[in-house]
PASEDO-803188 format. One line per 3 residues: for each residue x, y, z of C-alpha. Coordinates in steps of 0.02 Angstrom, whole numbers, plus 50000, padded with zeros to 5 digits. Layout:
<nodes>
X/Y/Z | ...
</nodes>
This chain:
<nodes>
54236/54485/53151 | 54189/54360/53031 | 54049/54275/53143
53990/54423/53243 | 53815/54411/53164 | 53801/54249/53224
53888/54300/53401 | 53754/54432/53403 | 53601/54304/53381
53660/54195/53513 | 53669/54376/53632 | 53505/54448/53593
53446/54238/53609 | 53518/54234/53786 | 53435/54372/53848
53274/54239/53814 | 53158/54404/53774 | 52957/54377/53737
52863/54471/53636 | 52793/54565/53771 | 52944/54623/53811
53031/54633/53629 | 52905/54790/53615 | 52940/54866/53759
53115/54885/53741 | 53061/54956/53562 | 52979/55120/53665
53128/55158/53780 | 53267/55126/53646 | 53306/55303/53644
53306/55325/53823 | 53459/55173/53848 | 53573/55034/53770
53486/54881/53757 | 53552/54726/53796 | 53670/54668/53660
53845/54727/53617 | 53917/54829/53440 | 53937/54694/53303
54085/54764/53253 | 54167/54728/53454 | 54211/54539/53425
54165/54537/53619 | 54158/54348/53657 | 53993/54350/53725
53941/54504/53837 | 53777/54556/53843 | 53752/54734/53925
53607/54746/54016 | 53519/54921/54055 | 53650/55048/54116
53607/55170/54241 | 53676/55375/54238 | 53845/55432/54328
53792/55399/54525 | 53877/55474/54649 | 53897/55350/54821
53811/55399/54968 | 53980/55418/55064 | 54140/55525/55006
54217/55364/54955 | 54401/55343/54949 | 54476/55223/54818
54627/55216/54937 | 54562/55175/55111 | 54630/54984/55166
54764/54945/55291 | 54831/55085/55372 | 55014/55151/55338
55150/55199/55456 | 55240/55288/55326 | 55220/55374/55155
55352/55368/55035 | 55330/55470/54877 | 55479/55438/54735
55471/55595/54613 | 55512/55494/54439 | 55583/55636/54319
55652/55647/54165 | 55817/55741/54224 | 55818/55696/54425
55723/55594/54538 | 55708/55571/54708 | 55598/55513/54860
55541/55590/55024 | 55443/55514/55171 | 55328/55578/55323
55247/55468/55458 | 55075/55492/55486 | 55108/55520/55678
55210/55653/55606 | 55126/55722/55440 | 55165/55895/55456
55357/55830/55446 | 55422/55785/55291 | 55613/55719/55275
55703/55719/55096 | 55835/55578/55034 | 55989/55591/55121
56091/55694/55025 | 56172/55612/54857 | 56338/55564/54839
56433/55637/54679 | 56364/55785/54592 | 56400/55944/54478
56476/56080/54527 | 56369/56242/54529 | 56215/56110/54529
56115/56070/54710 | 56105/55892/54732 | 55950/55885/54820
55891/55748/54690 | 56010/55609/54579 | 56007/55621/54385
55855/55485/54310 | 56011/55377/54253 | 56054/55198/54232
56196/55076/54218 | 56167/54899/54177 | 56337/54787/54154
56362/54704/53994 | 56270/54575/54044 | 56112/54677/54064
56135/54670/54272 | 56075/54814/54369 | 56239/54890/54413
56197/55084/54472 | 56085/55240/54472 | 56095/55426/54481
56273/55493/54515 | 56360/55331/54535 | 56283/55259/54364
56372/55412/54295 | 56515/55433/54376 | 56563/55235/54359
56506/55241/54163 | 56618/55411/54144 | 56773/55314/54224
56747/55160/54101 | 56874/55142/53966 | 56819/55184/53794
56845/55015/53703 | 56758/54942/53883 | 56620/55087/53903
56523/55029/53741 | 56490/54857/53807 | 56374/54932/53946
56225/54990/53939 | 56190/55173/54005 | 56006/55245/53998
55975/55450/54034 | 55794/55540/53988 | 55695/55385/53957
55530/55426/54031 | 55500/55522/53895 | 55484/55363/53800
55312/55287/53901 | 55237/55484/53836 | 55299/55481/53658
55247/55291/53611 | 55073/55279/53557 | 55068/55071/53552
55140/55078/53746 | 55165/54867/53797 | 55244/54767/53910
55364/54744/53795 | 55404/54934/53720 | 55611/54951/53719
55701/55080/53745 | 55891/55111/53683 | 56034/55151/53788
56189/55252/53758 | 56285/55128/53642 | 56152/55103/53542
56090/54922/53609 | 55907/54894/53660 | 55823/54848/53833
55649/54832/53900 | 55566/54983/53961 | 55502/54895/54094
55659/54829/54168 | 55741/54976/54182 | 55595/55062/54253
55555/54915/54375 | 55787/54910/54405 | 55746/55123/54469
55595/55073/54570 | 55692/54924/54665 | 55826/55064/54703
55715/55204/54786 | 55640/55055/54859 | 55799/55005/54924
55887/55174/54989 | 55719/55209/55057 | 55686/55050/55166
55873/55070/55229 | 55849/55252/55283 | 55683/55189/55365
55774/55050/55461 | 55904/55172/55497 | 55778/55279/55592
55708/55145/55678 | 55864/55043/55722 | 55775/54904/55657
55732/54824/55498 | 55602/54903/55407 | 55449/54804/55358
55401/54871/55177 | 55195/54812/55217 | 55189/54983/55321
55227/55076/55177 | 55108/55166/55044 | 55215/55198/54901
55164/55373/54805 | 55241/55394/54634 | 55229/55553/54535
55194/55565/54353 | 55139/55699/54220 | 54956/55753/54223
54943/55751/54022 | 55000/55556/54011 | 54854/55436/53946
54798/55278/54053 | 54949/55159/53973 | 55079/55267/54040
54998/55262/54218 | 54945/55091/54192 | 55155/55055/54138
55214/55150/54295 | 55115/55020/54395 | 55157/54887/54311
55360/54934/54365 | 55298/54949/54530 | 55246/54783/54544
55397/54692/54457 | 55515/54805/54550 | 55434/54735/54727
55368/54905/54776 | 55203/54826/54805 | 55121/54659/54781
54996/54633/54664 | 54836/54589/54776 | 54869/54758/54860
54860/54873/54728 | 54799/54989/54860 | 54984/55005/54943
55021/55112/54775 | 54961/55281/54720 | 54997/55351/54578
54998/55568/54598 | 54983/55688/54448 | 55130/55809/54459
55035/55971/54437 | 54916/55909/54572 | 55053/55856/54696
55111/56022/54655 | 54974/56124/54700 | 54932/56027/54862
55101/56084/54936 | 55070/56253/54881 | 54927/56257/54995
55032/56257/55130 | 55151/56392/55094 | 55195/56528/55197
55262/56684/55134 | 55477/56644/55184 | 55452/56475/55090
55408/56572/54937 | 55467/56702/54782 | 55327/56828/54713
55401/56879/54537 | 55221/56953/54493 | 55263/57106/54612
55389/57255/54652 | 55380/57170/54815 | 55545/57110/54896
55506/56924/54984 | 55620/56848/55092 | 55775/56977/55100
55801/56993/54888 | 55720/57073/54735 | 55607/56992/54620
55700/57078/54478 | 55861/56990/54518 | 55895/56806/54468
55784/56727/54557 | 55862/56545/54534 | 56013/56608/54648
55922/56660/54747 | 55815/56495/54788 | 55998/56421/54812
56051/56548/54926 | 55915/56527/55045 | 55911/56347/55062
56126/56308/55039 | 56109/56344/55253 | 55978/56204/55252
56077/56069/55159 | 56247/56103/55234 | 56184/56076/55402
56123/55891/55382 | 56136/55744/55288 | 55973/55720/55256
55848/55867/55287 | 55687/55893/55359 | 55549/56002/55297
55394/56071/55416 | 55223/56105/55348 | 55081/56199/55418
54914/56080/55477 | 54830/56211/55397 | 54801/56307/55250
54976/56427/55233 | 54979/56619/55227 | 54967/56636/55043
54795/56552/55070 | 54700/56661/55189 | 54710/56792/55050
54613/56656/54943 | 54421/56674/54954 | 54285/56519/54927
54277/56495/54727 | 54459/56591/54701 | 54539/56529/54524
54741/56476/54508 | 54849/56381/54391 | 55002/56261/54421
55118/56271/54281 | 55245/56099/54302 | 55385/56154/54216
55506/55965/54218 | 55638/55901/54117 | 55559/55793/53993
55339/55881/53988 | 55270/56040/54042 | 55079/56000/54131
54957/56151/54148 | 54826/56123/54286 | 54689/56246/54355
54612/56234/54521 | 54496/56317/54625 | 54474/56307/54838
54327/56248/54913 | 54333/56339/55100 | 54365/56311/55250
54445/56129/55222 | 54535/56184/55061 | 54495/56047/54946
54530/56070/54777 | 54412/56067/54620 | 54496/56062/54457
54402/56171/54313 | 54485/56127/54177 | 54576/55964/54112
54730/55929/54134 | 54835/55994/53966 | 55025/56030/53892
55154/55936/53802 | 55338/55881/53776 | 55404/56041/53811
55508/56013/53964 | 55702/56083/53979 | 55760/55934/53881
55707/56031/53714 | 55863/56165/53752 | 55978/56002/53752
55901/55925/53576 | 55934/56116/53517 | 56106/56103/53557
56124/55925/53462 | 56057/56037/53313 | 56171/56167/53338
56314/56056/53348 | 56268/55961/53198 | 56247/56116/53109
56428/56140/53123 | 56509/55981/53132 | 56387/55878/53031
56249/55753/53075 | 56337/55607/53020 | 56499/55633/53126
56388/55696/53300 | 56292/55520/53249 | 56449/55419/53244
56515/55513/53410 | 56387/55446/53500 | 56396/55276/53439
56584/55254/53450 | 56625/55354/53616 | 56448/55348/53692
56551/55399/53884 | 56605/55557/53806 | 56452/55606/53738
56342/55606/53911 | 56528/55729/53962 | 56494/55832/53836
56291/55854/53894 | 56341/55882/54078 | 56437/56010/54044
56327/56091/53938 | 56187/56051/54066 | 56294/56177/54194
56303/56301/54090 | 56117/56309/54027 | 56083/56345/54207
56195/56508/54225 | 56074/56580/54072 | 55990/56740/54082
55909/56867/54003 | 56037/57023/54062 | 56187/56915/54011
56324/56981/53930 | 56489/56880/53962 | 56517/56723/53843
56471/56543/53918 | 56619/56423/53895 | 56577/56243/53849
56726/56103/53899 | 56714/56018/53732 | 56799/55817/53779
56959/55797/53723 | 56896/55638/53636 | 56771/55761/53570
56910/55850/53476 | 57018/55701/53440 | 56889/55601/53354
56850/55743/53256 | 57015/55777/53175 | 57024/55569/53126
56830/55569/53063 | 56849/55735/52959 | 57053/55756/52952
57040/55931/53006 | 57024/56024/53168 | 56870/56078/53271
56929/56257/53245 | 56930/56257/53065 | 56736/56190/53065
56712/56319/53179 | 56769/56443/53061 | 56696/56342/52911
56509/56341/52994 | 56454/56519/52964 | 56343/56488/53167
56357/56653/53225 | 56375/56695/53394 | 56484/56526/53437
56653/56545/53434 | 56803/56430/53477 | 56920/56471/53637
57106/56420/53628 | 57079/56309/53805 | 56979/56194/53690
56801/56259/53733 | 56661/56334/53658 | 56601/56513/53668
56446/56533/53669 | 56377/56720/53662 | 56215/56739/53763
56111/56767/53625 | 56168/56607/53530 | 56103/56528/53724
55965/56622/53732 | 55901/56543/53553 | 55935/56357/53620
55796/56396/53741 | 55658/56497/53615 | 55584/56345/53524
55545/56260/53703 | 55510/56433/53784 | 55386/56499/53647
55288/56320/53678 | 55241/56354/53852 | 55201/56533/53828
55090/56494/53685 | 54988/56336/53772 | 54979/56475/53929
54901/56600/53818 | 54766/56482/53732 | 54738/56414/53933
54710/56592/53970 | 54608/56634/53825 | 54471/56476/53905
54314/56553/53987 | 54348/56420/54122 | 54510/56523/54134
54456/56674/54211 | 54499/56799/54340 | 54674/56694/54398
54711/56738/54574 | 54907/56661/54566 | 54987/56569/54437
55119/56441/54518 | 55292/56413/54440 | 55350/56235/54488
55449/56089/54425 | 55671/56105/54394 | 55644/56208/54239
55546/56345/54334 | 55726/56428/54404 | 55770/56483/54228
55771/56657/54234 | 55721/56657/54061 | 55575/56559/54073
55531/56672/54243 | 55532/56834/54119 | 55437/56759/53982
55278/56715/54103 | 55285/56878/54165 | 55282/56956/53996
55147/56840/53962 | 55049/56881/54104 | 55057/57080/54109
55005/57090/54298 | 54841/56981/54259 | 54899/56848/54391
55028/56833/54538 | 55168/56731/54486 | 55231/56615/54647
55393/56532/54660 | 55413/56406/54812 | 55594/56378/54871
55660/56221/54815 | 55566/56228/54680 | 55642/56064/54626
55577/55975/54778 | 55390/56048/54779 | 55311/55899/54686
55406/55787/54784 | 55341/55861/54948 | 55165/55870/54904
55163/55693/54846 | 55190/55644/55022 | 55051/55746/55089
54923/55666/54946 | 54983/55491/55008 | 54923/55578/55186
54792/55624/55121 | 54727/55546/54946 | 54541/55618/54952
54614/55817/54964 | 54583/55831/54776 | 54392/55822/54759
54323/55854/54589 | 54433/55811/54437 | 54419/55834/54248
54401/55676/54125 | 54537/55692/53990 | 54464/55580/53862
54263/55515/53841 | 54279/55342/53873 | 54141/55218/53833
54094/55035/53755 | 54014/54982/53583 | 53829/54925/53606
53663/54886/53475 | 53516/55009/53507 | 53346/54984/53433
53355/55031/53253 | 53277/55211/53231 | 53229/55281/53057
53296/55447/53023 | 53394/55426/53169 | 53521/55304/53119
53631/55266/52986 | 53557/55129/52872 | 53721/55040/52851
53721/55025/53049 | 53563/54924/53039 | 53555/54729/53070
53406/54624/53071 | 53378/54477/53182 | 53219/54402/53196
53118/54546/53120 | 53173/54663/53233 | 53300/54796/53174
53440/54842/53297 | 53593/54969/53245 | 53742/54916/53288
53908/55042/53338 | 53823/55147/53460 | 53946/55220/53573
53885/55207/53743 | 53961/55345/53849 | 54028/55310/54000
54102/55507/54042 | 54101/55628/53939 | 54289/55720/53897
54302/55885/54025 | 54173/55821/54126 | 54185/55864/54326
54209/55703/54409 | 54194/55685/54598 | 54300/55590/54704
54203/55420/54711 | 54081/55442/54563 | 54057/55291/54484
53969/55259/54313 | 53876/55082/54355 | 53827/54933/54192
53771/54773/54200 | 53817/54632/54099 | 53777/54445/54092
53880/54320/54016 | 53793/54236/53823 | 53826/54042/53939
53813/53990/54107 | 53983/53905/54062 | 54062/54047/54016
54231/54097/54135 | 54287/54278/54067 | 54184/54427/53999
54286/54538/53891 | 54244/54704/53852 | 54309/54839/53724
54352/55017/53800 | 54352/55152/53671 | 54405/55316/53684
54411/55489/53599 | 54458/55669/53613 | 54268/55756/53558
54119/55785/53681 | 53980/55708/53585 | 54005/55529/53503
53866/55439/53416 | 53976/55270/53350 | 54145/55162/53372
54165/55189/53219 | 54177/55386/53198 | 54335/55443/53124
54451/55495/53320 | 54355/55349/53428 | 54513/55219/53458
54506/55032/53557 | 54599/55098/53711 | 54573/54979/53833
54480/54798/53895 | 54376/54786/54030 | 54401/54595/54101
54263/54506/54215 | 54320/54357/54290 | 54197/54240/54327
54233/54115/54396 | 54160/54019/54573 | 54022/54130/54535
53912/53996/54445 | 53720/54014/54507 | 53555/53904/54438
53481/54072/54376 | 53435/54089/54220 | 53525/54240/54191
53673/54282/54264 | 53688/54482/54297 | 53875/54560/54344
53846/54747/54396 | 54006/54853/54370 | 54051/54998/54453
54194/55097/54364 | 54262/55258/54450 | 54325/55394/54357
54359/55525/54474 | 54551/55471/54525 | 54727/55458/54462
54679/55313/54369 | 54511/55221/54303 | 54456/55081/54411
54324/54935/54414 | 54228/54836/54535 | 54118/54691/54499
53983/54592/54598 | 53868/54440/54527 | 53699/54524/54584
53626/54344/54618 | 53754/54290/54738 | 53814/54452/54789
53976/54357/54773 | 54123/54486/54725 | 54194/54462/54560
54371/54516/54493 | 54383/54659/54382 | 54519/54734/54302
54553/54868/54154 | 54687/54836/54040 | 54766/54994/53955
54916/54915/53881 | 54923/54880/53700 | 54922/54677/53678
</nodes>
């Protein structure tokens, strides 16, 4: 920062301006940046040269076309459970699920594993899902707290705001582990169980090069998570690096609501309507229900197969060009709020309003249980428990996990919770007196104990776990429904492992009061998963998208009186420039199209020169004027590598090409002298 005044000399030098030309760029200052970068930047020599508007290409470009696939496998990365499913494109209207899990809970369909992790005490990969659990359950105590067991962590890449390389996360006995290892230990096993139920099929070895890889994440996460997720891909061997085509990353709302495209009317639950579908009423639980009409389905094979129409479904031919709908993704760890419209007769999809919702997935009943059990036996003794007898602890959650599903709003028998016996033991050495008598002691209404050493837990004292989270979802609902952008809602679609709670069910429709039908799909847990195999089909189905953030880069402008801020103005050779100005890239809620790209030049300050940097920044408002203004952040570099593109011009111009309208922000680069490409990349990751 110290030199940037003389960094800025040696820009505006480069450029090698006359006069002539020195006033002409004084007329059009308003109109565009010109060339030199923000003072404030530290950029090691960029100087932007005139950028042109948002262009659209010529062609419906797709970020995604390159070698073509035999297979698409999609892993669904959740909080809770995970899982992958595949279809061939011979065969796209077929898509297969994992082969059914081994282990499980009773009363709890295993058509996905639980997101968990065992590494051995030497930080090995040892096991995931049901076997990570199972094993780490079996361990002794005094052994158990050597390993290192992970559960829920992918809430961690959403709740960090200085995401890196090398963010930790902790495990169950307290010890801490790169996030990326464990992420990149779960990728290498999907990649695994995949590629042996490919070779399986084929009765011969597999050859991972035919795959594209799909993974799923929240809509609401910022470029670092995505950017993180990738990142895993790559270290787990998914894909290799110089393909970074092989991966695509899916929004889980959008995955979602490509599926639901395809419904017909048996593979579906109205709850919106007096309406019986599919043999039951909409007034009974509807989460038994969903099991009841797929148990036939799972008990038949090992690993099952799902058909999808080639066209748009039943529900669909209802839908008319323009018609409005949301996709409410209710998961384990984030609940993401999307709104679409259909564009006829192909049935692409146009989002209308940005992706939006927050931490309020069905892990907020389980910290609401912590409370509640703190609340009677103390923080400092539940903090010790899971310290000292980490094993017992997850025991305890799983069987509270079982029952939190059997809750309801018409409830009225008790829910008994297995409390460990280590549970109890520990207890009585910790306080010296029995569970029962802090019970007693606690003054928690509605929680009683039972004499086969279990909780009782009234309905109503269940029912209040899930308010807190419950009240979230209805309240960012009702502010996405109070939008004008958020008009006239044809269907509103209930998705994601959370969306079978009958209590979340009834609070929508309370919500809603008839203004929208509410949708179920069977296997509700597997609808993201499904359609994230038919977007790695078919990436370019989603055609307009909303920008979350307004992105841009730091520039100098040609000083303006009464128009800028006279501490923004620097002086270099008696011409006044002001320094700061935000050039905007995309503006937040902006409509992007599939294949829009925003397109700026920039030469390097010497013909030496190997690497232009460039500052990203960021912020949540429409209109920014500086870098500077209180909400605009660094987010992100934009890297230009140079090299073997040396040319005996006197000025050296790389045009960029960034595309917003994907998953994920991307950049291409080309020296405009040679026409020689040149590598770009955007770095999200905090350094």
């Amino acid at each position: 920062m110290c030199n940037c005044l003389g960094e800025t000399q040696g820009k505006i030098k480069q450029l090698g301006m006359t006069e002539k030309e020195s006033a002409t760029d004084n007329i059009i200052a308003d109109a565009m940046a010109t060339p030199s970068p923000a003072k404030s930047m530290g950029d090691p020599g960029i100087t932007p040269l005139s950028p042109s508007h948002i262009q659209q290409n010529d062609t419906d470009s797709n970020a995604h076309t390159g070698p073509s696939f035999i297979v698409v496998v999609a892993v669904d990365f959740g909080t809770t459970s995970s899982g992958y499913a595949y279809a061939f494109t011979k065969e796209p209207e077929c898509i297969h699920t994992m082969r059914r899990w081994e282990g499980g809970d009773p009363g709890v369909s295993n058509q996905k594993t639980p997101t968990t992790i065992l590494l051995t005490p030497d930080r090995k990969f040892h096991s995931f899902g049901y076997a990570a659990r199972d094993f780490y359950h079996d361990l002794d105590p005094t052994e158990s707290k050597h390993w290192l067991y992970l559960e829920k962590f992918k809430m961690k890449l959403h709740t960090t705001a200085n995401l890196s390389i090398d963010t930790e996360l902790h495990a169950a006995n307290g010890k801490r582990v790169k996030a990326i290892d464990i992420f990149a230990y779960a990728l290498a096993f999907f990649k695994e169980q995949a590629l042996k139920e490919l070779s399986d099929q084929a009765g011969a070895e597999f050859d991972n090069t035919n795959i594209r890889w799909v993974i799923t994440v929240p809509a609401i996460w910022k470029m670092p998570a995505k950017q993180f997720m990738r990142e895993a891909a790559y270290k787990a061997g998914l894909v290799p690096r110089d393909t970074p085509e092989q991966l695509i990353i899916a929004l889980e709302p959008e995955a979602a609501s490509i599926y639901c495209r395809k419904l017909r009317l048996h593979q579906m639950i109205d709850i919106g309507t007096k309406t019986t579908q599919n043999g039951f009423s909409p007034n009974e639980n509807v989460g038994a229900g969903m099991t009841q009409a797929k148990e036939p389905v799972r008990s038949k094979r090992q690993s099952r197969t799902f058909l999808v129409e080639n066209v748009i479904g039943e529900l669909w031919s209802e839908l008319e060009e323009g018609d409005r709908y949301v996709v409410v993704d209710c998961g384990g760890g984030t609940v993401d709020l999307t709104v679409h419209q259909i564009q006829l007769p192909e049935g692409h999809l146009k989002e209308l309003y940005k992706a939006s919702g927050g931490p309020y997935g069905s892990i907020g009943i389980d910290y609401e249980f912590e409370k509640l059990l703190c609340k009677i036996f103390g923080p400092d003794f539940i903090d010790q428990f899971k310290i000292k007898r980490p094993a017992a602890w997850v025991d305890l959650m799983i069987a509270f996990e079982s029952r939190k599903r059997a809750a309801a709003p018409d409830r009225t028998n008790p829910l008994n919770i297995n409390l460990p016996f280590s549970f109890i033991d520990y207890y009585k050495k910790f306080r010296g007196h029995s569970v029962e008598h802090a019970l007693r002691k606690s003054n928690v209404d509605f929680v009683k104990w039972s004499s086969q050493g279990m909780l009782r837990m009234n309905p109503d004292a269940m029912n209040a776990l899930f308010k807190p989270t419950i009240d979230h979802i209805i309240q960012h609902l009702t502010d996405l429904f109070d939008k004008p952008e958020v008009c006239d809602i044809k269907f509103l679609f209930l998705v994601g492992g959370f969306a079978e709670s009958p209590l979340l069910q009834q609070a929508v429709q309370n919500m809603l009061h008839g203004r929208s039908r509410i949708i179920i799909p069977h296997d509700v847990g597997l609808t993201i998963l499904k359609g994230a195999v038919l977007f790695g089909l078919d990436p370019s189905v989603i055609k307009v998208r909303r920008s979350p953030l307004t992105y841009g880069v730091g520039v100098l402008n040609r000083y303006v009186e009464g128009k800028h801020p006279p501490d923004k103005m620097l002086v270099k050779d008696g011409t006044r420039w002001c320094t700061d100005v935000f050039d905007t890239f995309i503006v937040c809620d902006q409509s992007v199209a599939l294949g829009e790209t925003v397109k700026r030049s920039y030469t390097p300050a010497k013909p030496s020169q190997q690497v232009i940097i460039i500052h990203i920044y960021c912020s949540e408002k429409e209109g920014v004027g500086f870098i500077s203004e209180p909400g605009v952040r660094k987010c992100g570099t934009l890297r230009l590598d140079v090299t073997g593109t040396e040319t005996s011009a006197a000025r050296r111009e790389i045009q960029t090409h960034m595309q917003f309208g994907d998953t994920e922000i991307r950049a291409m680069a080309v020296d405009v002298a040679t026409s020689r490409t040149v590598k770009a990349s955007i770095d999200f990751l905090a350094q």
